[in-house]
C-alpha positions in Angstrom: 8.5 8.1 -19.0 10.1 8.8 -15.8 11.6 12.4 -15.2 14.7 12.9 -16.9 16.5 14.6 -13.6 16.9 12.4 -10.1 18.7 13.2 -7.1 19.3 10.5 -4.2 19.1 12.8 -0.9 20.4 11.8 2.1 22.3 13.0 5.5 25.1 11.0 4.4 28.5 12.5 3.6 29.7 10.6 -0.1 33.0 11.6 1.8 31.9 8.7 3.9 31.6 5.7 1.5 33.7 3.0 0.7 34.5 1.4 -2.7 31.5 -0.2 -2.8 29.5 3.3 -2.1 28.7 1.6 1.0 28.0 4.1 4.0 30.9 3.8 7.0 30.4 7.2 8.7 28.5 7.4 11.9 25.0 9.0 10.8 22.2 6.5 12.4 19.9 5.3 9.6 16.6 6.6 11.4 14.8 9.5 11.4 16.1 12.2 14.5 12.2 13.5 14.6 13.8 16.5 14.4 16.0 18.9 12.6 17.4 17.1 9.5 14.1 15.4 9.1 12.5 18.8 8.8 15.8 19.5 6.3 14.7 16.6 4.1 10.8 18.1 4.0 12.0 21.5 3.1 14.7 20.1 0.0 11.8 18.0 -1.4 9.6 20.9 -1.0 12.2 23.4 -2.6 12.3 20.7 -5.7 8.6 20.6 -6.0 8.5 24.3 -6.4 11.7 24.3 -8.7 9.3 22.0 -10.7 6.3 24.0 -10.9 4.6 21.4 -8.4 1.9 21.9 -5.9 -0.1 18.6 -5.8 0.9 14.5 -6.1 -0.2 12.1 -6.7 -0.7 8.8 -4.2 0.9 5.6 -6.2 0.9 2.1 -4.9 -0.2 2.8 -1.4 0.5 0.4 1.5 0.7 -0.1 5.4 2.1 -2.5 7.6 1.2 -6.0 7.3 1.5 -8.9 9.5 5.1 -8.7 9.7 6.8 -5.3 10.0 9.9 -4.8 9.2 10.6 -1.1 9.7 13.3 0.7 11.8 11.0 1.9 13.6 8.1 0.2 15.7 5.0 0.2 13.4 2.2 2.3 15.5 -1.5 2.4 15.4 -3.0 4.0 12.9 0.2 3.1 10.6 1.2 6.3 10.9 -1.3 8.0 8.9 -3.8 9.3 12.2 -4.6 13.2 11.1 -3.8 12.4 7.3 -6.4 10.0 7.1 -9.5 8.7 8.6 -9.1 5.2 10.4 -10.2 3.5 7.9 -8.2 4.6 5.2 -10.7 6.7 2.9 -8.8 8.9 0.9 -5.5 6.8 0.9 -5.9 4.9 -2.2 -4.0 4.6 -5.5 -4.6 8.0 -8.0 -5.8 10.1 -4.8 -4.0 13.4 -5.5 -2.9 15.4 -2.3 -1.7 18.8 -1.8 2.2 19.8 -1.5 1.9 19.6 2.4 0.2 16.5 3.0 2.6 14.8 0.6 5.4 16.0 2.6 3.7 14.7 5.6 3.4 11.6 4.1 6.8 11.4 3.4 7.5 12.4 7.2 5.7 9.2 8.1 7.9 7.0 5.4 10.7 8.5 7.2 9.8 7.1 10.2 9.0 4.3 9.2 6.0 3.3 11.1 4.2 1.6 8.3 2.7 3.1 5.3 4.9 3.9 2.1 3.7 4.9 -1.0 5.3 6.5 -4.6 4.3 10.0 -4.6 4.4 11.3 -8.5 3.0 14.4 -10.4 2.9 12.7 -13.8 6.1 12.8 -16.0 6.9 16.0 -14.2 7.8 15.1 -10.4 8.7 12.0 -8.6 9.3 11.6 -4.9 10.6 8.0 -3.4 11.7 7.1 0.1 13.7 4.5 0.3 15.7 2.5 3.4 17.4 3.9 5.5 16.9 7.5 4.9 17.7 7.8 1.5 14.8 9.8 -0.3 14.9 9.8 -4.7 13.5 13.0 -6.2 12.5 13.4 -9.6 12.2 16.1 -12.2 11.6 17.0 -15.6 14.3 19.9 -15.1 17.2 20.2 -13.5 16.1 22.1 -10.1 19.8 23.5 -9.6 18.5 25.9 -6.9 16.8 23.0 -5.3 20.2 21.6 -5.1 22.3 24.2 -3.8 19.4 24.7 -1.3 19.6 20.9 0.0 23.2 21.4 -0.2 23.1 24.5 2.4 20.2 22.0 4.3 23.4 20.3 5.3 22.0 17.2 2.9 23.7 15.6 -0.2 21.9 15.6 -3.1 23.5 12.7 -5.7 22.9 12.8 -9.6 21.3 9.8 -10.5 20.2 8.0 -14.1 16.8 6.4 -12.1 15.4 5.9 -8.8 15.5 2.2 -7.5 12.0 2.7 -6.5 10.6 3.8 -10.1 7.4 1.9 -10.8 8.2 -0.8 -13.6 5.0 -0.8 -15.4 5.2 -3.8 -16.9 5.3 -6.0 -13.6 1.5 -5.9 -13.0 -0.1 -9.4 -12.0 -3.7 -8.7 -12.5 -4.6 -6.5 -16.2 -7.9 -7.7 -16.1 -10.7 -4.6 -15.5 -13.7 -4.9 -13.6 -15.5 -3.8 -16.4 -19.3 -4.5 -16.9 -18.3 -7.7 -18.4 -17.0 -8.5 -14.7 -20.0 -7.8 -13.2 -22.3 -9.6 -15.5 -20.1 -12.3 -14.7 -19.9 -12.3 -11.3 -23.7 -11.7 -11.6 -24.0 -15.0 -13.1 -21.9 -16.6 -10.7 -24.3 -15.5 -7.6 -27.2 -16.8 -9.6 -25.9 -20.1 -9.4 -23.9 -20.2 -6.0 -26.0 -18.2 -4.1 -23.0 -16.4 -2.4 -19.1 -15.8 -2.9 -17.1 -13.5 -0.9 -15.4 -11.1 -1.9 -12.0 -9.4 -1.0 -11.7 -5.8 -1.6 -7.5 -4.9 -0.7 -8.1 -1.0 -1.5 -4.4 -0.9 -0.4 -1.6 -3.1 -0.3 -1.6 -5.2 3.3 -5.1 -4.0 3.9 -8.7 -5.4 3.1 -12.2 -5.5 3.4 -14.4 -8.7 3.3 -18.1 -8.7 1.9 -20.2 -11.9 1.3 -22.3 -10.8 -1.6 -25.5 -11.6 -2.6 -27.7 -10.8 -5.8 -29.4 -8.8 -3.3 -26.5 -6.6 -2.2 -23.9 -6.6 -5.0 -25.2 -3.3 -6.4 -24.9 -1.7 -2.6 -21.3 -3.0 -2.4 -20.2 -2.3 -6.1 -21.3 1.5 -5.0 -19.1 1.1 -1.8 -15.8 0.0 -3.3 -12.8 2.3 -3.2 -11.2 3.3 -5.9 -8.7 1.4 -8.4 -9.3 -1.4 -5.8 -8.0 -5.0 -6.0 -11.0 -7.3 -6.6 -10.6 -11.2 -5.7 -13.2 -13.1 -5.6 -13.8 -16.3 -3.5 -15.8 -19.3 -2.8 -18.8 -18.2 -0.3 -17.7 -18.8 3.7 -18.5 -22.3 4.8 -21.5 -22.7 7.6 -19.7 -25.2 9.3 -17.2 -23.3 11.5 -16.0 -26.4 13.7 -15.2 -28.1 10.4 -13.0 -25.3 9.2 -11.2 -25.0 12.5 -10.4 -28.4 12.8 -8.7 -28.6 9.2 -6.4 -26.1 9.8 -2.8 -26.7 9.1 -0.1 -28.0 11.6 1.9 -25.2 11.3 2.5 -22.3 9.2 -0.1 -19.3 8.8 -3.5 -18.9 7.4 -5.8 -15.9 7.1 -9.3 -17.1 8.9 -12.4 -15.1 7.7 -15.5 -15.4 9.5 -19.1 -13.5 9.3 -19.8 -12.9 12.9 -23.4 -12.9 14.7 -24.1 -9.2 13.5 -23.4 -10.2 9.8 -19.9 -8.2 9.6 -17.5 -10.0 7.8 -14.1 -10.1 9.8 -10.7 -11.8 9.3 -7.5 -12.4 11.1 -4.1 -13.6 10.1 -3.1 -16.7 12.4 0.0 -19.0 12.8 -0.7 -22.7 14.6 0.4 -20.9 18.0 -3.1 -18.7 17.7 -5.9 -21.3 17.5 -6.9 -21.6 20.4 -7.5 -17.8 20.6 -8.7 -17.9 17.4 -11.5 -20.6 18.2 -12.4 -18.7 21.2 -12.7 -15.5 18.8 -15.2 -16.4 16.5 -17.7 -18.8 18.4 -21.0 -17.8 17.4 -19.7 -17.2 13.7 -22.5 -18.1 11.6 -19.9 -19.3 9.1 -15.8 -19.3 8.0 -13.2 -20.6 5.9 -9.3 -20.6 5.9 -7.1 -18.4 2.8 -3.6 -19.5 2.4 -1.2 -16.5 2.7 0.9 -17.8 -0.9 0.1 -16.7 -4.0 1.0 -19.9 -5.6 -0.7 -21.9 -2.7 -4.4 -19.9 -3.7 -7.1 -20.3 -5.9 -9.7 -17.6 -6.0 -12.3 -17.5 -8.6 -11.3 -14.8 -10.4 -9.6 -11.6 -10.1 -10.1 -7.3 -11.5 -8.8 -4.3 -10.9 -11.2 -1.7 -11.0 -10.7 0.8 -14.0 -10.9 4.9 -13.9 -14.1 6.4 -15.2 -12.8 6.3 -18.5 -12.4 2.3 -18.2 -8.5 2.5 -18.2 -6.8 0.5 -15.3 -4.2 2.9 -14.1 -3.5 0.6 -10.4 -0.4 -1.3 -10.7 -1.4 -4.7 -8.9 
């Protein structure tokens, strides 16, 4: 159940608002890097200690795909550089963070430079950031010192029934575990193809590629991140002329290649790139083209991988 107390914050005056509740005032709807950001950090913190809170929670983590649509311009990094390492270890689903770096995560969703996520301390404490500036706080208590202190923050804090960003458990695509059934499966599946590839998306706009083997499948299955995304694919086809040359006309594709060193890389392209693209990955040993679609793809299977007590908790 979600907490029974939530407060939209924001910088915006209700004074301000039309019939609709639509904003007219002249507050700009990004982050001044400054002092009322640092006002929104210290009324979520003041909430989080009202609620007896000193760690989160990371939920449905993501970063910026290949289209960003943020107020801000997405940056290297996706905003995350001294959170995280590079390559995102530590930012997964279930990863619990201390008070601080939670707030600093929701300093980055405030500027809106790429990665987002739910932060959540069980039924106890929710935090959401949502367009715009508007931030959705959650409790199992009613925190009213957290909301005179956001009120003398110069911030509004709004009763709410729910926030708009509340995970709806009940929307999940893939339920299926990557259980050992899974991996006797996909055993079986190597046995007689040789090779499939695999697509590991640890968070949401974000992947790794591996082209398994019977040989290496135990090395990777050690290797995988937590509550990870598990799609599994036909193996990469040798002839890498032949792919390029059925691309489509027009539209976008993601192009995965296993390059002279055996890495396993991938790009998203649009029919403006291939040339570039063709020029990338000569000397691939082999390749093949995803479509972008859900409806439009056809993997071999799909899991989730469970928690050690062989519950899926990721909501995929």
């Amino acid at each position: 159940m979600p907490p029974s107390f939530v407060h939209r914050i924001t910088k915006y005056d209700p004074a301000d608002r039309d019939e609709r509740g639509i904003y007219t005032g002249g507050e700009d709807t990004v982050s001044d890097h400054g002092p009322v950001e640092a006002a929104y950090l210290e009324a979520i913190a003041a909430f989080a200690e009202a609620s007896g809170v000193d760690r989160l929670e990371i939920r449905d983590p993501e970063v910026t795909g290949f289209v960003h649509f943020g107020g801000e311009p997405a940056v290297e990094g996706h905003g995350l550089d001294g959170l995280f390492p590079r390559d995102l270890t530590g930012y997964h689903d279930g990863a619990e963070v201390s008070l601080p770096v939670a707030l600093e995560l929701v300093r980055v969703m405030l500027r809106d430079r790429g990665a987002w996520c739910r932060l959540e301390t069980g039924d106890v404490f929710t935090v959401h950031v949502g367009w715009d500036q508007y931030v959705y706080v959650g409790s199992d208590r009613p925190c009213a010192d957290a909301v005179a202190r956001t009120r003398e923050l110069g911030l509004f804090p709004e009763p709410l029934t729910v926030s708009p960003y509340a995970a709806e458990l009940d929307e999940r695509e893939v339920t299926e575990a990557a259980d050992e059934d899974f991996w006797v499966r996909l055993r079986a599946v190597l046995t007689s193809r040789q090779a499939v590839l695999l697509e590991e998306t640890h968070v949401r706009n974000a992947a790794r590629w591996h082209r398994l083997t019977v040989d290496n499948l135990d090395a990777v299955r050690a290797g995988l991140a937590p509550r990870a995304l598990l799609t599994v694919w036909p193996d990469l086809t040798p002839d890498v002329g032949a792919v390029l040359s059925a691309l489509p006309e027009d539209g976008s594709v993601e192009f995965v290649w296993e390059a002279q060193d055996g890495t396993i890389r991938h790009a998203i392209v649009d029919d403006t790139e291939y040339q570039e693209l063709a020029a990338l990955v000569a000397g691939a040993r082999a390749a093949c083209a995803l479509p972008l679609y859900a409806d439009e793809s056809h993997p071999l299977f799909r899991a989730v991988l469970p928690d050690g007590d062989g519950v899926v908790r990721a909501r995929w």
